[in-house]
KEDONU-304448 format. One line per field, with one value per residue (C-alpha): residue in three letters; z, y, x. Coordinates in Angstrom, 3 decimals. Each point is the difference from the previous one (the first is absolute). Layout:
BEGIN
residuo: [ALA;...]
pz: [Z;...]
py: [Y;...]
px: [X;...]
//
This chain:
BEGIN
residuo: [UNK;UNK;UNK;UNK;UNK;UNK;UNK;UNK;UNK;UNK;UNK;UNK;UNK;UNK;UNK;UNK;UNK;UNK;UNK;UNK;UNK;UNK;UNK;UNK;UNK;UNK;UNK;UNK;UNK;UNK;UNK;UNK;UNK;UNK;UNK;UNK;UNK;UNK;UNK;UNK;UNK;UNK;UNK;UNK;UNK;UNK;UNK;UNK;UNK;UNK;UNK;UNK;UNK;UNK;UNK;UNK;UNK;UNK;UNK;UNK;UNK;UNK;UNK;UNK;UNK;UNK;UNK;UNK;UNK;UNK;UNK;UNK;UNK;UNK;UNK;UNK;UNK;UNK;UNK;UNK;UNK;UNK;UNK;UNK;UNK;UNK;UNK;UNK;UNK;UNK;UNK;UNK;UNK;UNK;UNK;UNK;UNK;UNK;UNK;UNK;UNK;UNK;UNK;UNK;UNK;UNK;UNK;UNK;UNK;UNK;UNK;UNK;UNK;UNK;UNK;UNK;UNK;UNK;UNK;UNK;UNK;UNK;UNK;UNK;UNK;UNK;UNK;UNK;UNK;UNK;UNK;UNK;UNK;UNK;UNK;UNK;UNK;UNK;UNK;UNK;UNK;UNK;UNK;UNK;UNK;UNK;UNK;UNK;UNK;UNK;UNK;UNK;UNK;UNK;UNK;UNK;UNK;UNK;UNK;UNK;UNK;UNK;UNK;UNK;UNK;UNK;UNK;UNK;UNK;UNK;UNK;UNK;UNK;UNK;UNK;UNK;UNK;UNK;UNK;UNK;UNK;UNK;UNK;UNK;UNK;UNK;UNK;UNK;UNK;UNK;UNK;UNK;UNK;UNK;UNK;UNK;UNK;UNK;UNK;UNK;UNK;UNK;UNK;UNK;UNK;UNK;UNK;UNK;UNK;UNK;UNK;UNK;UNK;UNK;UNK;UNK;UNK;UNK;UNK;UNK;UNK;UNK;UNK;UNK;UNK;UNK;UNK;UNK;UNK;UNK;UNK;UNK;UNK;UNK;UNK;UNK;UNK;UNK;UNK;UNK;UNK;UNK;UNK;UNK;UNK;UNK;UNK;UNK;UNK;UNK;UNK;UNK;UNK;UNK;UNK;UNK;UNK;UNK;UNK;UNK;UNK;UNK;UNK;UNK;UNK;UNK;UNK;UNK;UNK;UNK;UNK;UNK;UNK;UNK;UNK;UNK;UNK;UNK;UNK;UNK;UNK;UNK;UNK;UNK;UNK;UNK;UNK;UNK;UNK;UNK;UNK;UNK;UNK;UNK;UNK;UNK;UNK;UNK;UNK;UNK;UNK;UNK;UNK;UNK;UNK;UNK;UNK;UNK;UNK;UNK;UNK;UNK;UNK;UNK;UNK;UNK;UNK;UNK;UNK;UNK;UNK;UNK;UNK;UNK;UNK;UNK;UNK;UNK;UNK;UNK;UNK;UNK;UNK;UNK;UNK;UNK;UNK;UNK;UNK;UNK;UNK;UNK;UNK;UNK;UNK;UNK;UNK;UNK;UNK;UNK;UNK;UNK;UNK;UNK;UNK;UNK;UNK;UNK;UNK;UNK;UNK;UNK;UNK;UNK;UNK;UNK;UNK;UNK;UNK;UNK;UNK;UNK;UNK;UNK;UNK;UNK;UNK;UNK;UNK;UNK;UNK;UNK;UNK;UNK;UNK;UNK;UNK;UNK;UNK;UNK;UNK;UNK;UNK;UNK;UNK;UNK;UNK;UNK;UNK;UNK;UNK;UNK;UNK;UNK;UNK;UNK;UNK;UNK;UNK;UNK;UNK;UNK;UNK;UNK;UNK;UNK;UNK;UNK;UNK;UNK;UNK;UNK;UNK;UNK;UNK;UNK;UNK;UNK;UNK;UNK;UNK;UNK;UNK;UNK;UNK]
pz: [0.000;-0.678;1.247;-0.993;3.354;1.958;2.138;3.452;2.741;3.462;2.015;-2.380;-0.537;3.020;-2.220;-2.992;1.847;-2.314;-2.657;-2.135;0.115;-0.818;3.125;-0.088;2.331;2.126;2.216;3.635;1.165;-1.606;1.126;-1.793;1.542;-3.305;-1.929;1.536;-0.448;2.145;-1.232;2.127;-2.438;1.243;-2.880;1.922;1.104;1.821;0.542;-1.757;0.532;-3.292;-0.125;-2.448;-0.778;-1.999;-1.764;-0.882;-1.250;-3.112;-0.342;-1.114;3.241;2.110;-0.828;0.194;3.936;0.555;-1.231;2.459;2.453;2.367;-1.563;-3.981;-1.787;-1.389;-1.709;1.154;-1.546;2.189;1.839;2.690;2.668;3.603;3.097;3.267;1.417;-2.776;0.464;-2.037;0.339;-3.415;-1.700;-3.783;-1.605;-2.432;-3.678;-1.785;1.413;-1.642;1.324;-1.068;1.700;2.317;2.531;1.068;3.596;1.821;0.145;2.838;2.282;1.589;2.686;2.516;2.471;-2.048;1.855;-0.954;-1.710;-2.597;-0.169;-0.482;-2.728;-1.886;0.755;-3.641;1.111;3.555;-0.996;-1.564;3.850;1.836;2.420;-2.418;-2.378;3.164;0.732;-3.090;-0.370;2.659;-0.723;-2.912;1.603;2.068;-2.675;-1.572;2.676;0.438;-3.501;0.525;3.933;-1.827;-3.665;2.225;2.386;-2.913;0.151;-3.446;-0.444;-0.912;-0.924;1.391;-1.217;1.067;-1.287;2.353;1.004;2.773;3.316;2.746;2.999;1.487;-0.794;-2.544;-3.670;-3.199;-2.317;-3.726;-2.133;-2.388;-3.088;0.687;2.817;2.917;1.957;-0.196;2.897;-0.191;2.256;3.224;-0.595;-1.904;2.488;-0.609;-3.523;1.467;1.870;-3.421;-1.157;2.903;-0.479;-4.096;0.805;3.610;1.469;-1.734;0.306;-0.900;-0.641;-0.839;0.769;1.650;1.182;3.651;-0.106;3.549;1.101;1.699;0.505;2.142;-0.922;-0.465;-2.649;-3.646;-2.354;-2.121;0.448;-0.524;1.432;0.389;0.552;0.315;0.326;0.548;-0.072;3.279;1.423;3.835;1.727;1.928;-3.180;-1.549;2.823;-0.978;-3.100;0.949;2.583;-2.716;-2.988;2.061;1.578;-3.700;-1.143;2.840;0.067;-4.222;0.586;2.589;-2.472;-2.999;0.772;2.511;-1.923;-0.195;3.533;1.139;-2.294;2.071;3.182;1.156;3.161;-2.199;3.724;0.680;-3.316;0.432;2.661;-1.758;-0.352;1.242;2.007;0.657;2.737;-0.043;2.617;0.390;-0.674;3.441;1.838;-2.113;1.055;3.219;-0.357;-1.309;2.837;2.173;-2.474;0.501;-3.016;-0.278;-2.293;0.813;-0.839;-3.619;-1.408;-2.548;1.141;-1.369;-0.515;3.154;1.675;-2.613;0.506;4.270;-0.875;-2.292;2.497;1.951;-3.061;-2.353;-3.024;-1.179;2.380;-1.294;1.184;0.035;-0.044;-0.436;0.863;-2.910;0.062;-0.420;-2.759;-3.811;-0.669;-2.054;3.658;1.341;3.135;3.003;0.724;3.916;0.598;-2.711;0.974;-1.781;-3.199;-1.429;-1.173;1.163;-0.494;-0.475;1.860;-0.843;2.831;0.200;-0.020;-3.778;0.957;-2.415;-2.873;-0.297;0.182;-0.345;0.654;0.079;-2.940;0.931;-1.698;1.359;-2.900;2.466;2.300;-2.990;-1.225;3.316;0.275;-3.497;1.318;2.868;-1.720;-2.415;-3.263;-3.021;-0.307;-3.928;0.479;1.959;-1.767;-1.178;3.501;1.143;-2.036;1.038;2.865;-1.519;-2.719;2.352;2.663;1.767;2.618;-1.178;1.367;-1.452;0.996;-1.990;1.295;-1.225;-1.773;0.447;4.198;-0.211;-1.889;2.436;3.212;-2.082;-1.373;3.401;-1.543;1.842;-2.407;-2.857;-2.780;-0.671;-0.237;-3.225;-3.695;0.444;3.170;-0.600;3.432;0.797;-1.654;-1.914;-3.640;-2.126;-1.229]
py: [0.000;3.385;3.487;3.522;1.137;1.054;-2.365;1.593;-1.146;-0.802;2.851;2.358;-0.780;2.117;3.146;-1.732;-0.764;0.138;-1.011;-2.982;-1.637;-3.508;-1.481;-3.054;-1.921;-3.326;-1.622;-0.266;-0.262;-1.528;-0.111;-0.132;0.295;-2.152;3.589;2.012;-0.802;2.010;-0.397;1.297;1.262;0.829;1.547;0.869;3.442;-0.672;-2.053;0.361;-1.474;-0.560;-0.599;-2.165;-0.210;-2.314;1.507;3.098;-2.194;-1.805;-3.930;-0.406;2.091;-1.572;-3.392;0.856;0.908;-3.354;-1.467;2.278;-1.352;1.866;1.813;-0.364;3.156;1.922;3.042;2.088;2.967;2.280;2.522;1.569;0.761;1.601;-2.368;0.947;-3.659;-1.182;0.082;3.450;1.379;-1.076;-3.566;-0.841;-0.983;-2.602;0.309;-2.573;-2.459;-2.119;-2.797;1.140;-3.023;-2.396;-1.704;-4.125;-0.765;-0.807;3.140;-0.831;3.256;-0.670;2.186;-2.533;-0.650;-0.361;-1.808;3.151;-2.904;-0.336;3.438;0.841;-2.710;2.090;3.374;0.329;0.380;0.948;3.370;0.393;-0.103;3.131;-0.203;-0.622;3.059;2.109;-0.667;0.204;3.586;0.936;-1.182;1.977;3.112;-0.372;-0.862;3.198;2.294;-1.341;1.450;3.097;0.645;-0.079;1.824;3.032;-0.258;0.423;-3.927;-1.618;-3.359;-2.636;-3.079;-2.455;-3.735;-2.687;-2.535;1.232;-1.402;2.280;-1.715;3.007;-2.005;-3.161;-1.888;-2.512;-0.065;-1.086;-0.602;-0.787;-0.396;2.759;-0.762;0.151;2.789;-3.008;0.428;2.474;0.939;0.558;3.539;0.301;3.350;3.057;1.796;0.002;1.123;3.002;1.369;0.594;1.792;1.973;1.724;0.586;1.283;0.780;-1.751;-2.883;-2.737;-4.283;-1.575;-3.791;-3.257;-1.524;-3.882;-1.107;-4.090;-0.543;-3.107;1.532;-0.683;3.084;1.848;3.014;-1.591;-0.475;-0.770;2.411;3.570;3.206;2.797;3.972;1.127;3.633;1.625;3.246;1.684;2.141;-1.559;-1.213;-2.734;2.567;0.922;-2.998;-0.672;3.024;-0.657;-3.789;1.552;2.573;-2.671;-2.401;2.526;0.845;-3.370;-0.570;3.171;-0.454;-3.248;0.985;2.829;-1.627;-3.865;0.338;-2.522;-2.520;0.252;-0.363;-2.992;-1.484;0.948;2.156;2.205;3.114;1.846;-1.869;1.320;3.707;0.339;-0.725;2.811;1.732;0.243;-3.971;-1.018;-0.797;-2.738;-0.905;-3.678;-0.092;1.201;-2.152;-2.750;1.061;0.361;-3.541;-1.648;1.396;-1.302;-3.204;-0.691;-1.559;1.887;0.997;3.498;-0.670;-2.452;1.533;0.216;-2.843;0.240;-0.223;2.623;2.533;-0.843;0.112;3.740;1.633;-1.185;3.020;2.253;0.856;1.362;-1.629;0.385;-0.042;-2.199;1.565;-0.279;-4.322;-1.780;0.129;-4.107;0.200;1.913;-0.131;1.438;2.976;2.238;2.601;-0.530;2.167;2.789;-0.464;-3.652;-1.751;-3.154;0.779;1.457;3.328;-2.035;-0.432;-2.441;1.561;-2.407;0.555;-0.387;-2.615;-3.138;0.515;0.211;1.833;1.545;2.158;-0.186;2.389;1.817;2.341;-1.199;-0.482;2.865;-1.097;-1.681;-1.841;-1.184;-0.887;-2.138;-1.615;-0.782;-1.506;-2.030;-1.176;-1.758;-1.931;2.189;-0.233;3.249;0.096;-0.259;3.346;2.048;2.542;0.346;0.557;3.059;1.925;0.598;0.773;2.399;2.560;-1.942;1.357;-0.530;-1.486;-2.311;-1.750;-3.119;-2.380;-0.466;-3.494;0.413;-2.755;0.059;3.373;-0.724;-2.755;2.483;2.414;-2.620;-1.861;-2.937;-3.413;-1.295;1.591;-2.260;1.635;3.671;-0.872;-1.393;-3.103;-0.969;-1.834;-2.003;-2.956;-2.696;2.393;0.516;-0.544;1.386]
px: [0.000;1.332;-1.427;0.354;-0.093;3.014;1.640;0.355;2.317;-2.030;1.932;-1.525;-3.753;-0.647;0.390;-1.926;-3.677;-2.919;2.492;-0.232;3.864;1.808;1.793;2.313;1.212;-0.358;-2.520;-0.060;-3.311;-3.332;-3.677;-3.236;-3.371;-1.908;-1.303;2.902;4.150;2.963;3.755;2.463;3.184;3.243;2.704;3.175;-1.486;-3.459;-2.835;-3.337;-3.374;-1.558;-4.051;-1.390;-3.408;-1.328;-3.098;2.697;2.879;0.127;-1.058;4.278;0.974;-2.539;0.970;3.919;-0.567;-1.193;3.461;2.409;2.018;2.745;3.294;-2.265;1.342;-3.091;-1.026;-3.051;-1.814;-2.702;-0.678;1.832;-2.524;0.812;0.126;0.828;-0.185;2.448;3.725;1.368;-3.595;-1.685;-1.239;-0.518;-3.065;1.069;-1.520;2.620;2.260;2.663;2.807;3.836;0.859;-1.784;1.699;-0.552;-2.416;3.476;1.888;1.864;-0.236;-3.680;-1.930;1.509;2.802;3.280;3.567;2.816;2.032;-2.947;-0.505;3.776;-0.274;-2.930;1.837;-1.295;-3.659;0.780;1.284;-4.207;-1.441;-0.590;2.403;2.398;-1.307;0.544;3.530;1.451;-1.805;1.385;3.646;-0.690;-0.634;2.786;2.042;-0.712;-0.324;4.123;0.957;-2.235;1.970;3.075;-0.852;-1.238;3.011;2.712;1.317;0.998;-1.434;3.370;-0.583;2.812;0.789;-1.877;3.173;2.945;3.871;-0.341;-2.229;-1.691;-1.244;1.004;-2.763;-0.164;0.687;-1.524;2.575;0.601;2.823;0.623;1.683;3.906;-0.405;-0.639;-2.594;-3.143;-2.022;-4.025;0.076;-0.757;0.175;0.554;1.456;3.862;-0.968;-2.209;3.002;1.760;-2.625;-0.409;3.351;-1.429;-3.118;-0.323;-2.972;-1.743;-1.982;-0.261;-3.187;0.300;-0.141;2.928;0.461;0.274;1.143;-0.715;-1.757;-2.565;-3.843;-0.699;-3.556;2.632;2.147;0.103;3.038;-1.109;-0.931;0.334;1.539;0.146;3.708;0.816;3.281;0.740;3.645;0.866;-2.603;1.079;-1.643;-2.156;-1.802;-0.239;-2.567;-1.613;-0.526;-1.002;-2.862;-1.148;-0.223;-1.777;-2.533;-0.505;-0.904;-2.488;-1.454;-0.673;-1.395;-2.571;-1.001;-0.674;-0.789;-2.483;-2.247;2.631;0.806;-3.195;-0.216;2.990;-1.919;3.075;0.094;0.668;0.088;3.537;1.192;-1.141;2.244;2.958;1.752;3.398;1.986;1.234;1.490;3.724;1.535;3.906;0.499;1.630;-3.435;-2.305;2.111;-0.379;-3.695;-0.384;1.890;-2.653;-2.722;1.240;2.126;3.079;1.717;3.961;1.575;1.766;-2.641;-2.660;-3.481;-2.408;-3.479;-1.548;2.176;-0.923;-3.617;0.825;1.849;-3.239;-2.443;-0.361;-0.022;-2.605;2.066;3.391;3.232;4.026;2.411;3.259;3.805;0.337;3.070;2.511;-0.486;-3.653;0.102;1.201;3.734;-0.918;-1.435;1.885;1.671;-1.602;2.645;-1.814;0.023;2.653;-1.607;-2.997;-0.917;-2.314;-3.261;-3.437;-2.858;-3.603;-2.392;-3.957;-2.547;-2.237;2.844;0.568;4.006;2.492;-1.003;3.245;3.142;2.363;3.733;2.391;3.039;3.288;1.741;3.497;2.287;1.603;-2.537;-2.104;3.141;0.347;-3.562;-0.155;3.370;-1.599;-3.612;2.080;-0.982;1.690;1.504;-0.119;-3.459;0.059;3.112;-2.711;-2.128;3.466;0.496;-2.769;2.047;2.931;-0.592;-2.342;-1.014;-3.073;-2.783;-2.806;-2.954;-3.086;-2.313;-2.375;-3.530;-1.733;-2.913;-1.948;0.765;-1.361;-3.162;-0.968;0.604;-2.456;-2.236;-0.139;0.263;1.679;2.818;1.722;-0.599;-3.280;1.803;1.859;-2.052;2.209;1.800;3.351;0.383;2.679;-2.381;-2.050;1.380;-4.022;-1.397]
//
């Protein structure tokens, strides 16, 4: 069936009522009362109730209702007709209806209770639910309000490798052969390669995915995911943290704003997130350890700070906290050693409230040529691998800081949601490569 009348998007037919339009999309919800029909269409942007009547409705369209089934593809032609009861505020009146493509009785997503495992194995379909649609629109807004904080704060987008020789953190490594150069590295990330450019351009930013191989089956881990890194020449550790508090009270703040419907969706305390905004609260290493000791924890001055003792540190707090100044043997080579306390170094760890843990982390560079060498010395590195990191601080060495802040950790604070796989389209995991 074709139609000469405009197909409309269903985010728009609020500003066409009393229009006749075309909408396309897919099924989600079917009833019929014998004389009377409803179809429930989603297309990507809304959800529309569409009301077909039988005496109104040609015998073809009539007849094609009867064959529908969940996820069918279909065209429909009406009128757009104000609603208040209807989600967006106005229904269609269906005149003509056609299949674009039907779909068989066992599509395997149901109105029923799923196992994750099956539902990780249908990600396909999974990403069509509701929940689903509201997560990943508001990873999108996130994702944009990012590049928009930057654009309007003067930083130059780079885009760094994703295959490397050079490793950042200590964690582990995916690794490939690469022609007759040895061994490539998927990044972990894009950091090292951000510093370079902050001495070309000033103050820039990463976006990308980088590559984690860590055996790890955490609700806060993936092996894949992608992260924000800023860095900022002249830039000490003080206002890195800055920076940090004002880009995350920006991305919260944007969220509430303009994805009130898909929070509401999610059934998320929109309260807790109102009242994130500056300024965070910043806590030596030395005293959180001290605090968690009283908590109850074992943890021992020098050791990093596992899940549990974040989420013991951010329980009296309603808005993120820092972590500051980490031992030197916590932490990965490339931090600047604290002028006050040489055992530790100039870094911090941005905890958000409500036990989602870190969802920053960020430092201070070693500007030193020679404490950077020693440091490099002491992990093991290949320095080959690091001749050009190296002379950043030799040809105009300066201060300089940055941090990367994980995307998908930060859309499940936001979203509220439980585990991280459903915060990215398709979660790689340790036994999780399909589809």
């Amino acid at each position: 069936m074709s139609s000469t009348e405009p197909v409309i998007r269903i985010a728009d037919l609020p500003d066409r009522v009393g229009q006749t339009v075309t909408v396309r999309g897919w099924v989600t919800h079917l009833r019929s009362s014998g004389k009377i029909a409803f179809i429930v269409l989603r297309d990507g942007t809304g959800l529309l109730q569409c009301v077909v009547v039988k005496k109104e409705v040609d015998e073809a369209s009539w007849e094609t209702f009867g064959t529908l089934t969940l996820e069918t593809s279909i065209t429909v032609t009406g009128a757009v007709r104000a609603d208040a009861r209807q989600v967006g505020g106005v229904e269609l009146g269906v005149t003509t209806l056609s299949v674009i493509g039907a779909s068989p009785l066992d599509y395997p997503i149901q109105p029923k209770e799923h196992g994750v495992d099956f539902l990780l194995d249908h990600r396909h379909f999974w990403l069509r639910t509701p929940r689903q649609v509201a997560i990943m629109r508001i990873r999108n807004e996130i994702e944009q309000g990012i590049h928009d904080f930057f654009y309007e704060r003067g930083f130059l987008r780079v885009d760094t490798p994703i295959l490397t020789a050079a490793i950042g953190e200590r964690s582990g490594l995916f690794s490939t052969e690469y022609f007759d150069e040895g061994n490539a590295y998927l990044a972990q990330t894009g950091q090292l390669y951000g510093e370079a450019a902050a001495a070309a351009f000033g103050k820039i930013y990463t976006f990308g995915p980088t590559f984690r191989a860590e055996k790890s089956k955490t609700r806060r881990h993936l092996t894949e995911f992608w992260m924000i890194e800023p860095e900022v020449a002249f830039n000490d550790t003080h206002a890195n943290m800055q920076l940090q508090e004002d880009f995350v009270s920006f991305l919260v703040q944007r969220v509430v704003e303009r994805r009130r419907a898909e929070l509401a969706e999610l059934e998320r305390d929109v309260t807790k997130l109102e009242r994130i905004r500056g300024p965070f609260p910043r806590i030596d290493y030395t005293d959180a350890v001290a605090t968690l000791q009283k908590k109850g924890s074992a943890v021992q001055w020098g050791e990093d700070l596992g899940a549990e003792d974040e989420a013991l540190l951010v329980e009296d707090y309603e808005t993120p906290i820092f972590i500051c100044n980490y031992p030197k043997e916590a932490k990965a080579f490339y931090m600047k050693e604290n002028p006050a306390d040489p055992r530790t170094v100039l870094c911090d760890d941005m905890l958000a409230p409500e036990g989602y843990g870190e969802i920053i982390g960020g430092s201070q560079r070693e500007d030193d040529y020679d404490k950077l060498l020693h440091r490099i010395q002491e992990e093991g590195l290949p320095l080959d691998a690091y001749g050009w990191y190296l002379d950043l601080r030799k040809y105009g060495t300066f201060v300089h800081s940055g941090f990367g802040l994980g995307l998908e950790r930060t859309v499940a604070w936001i979203c509220g949601t439980p585990h991280i796989r459903e915060c990215i389209p398709f979660p790689r995991m340790m036994h999780r490569l399909r589809p």
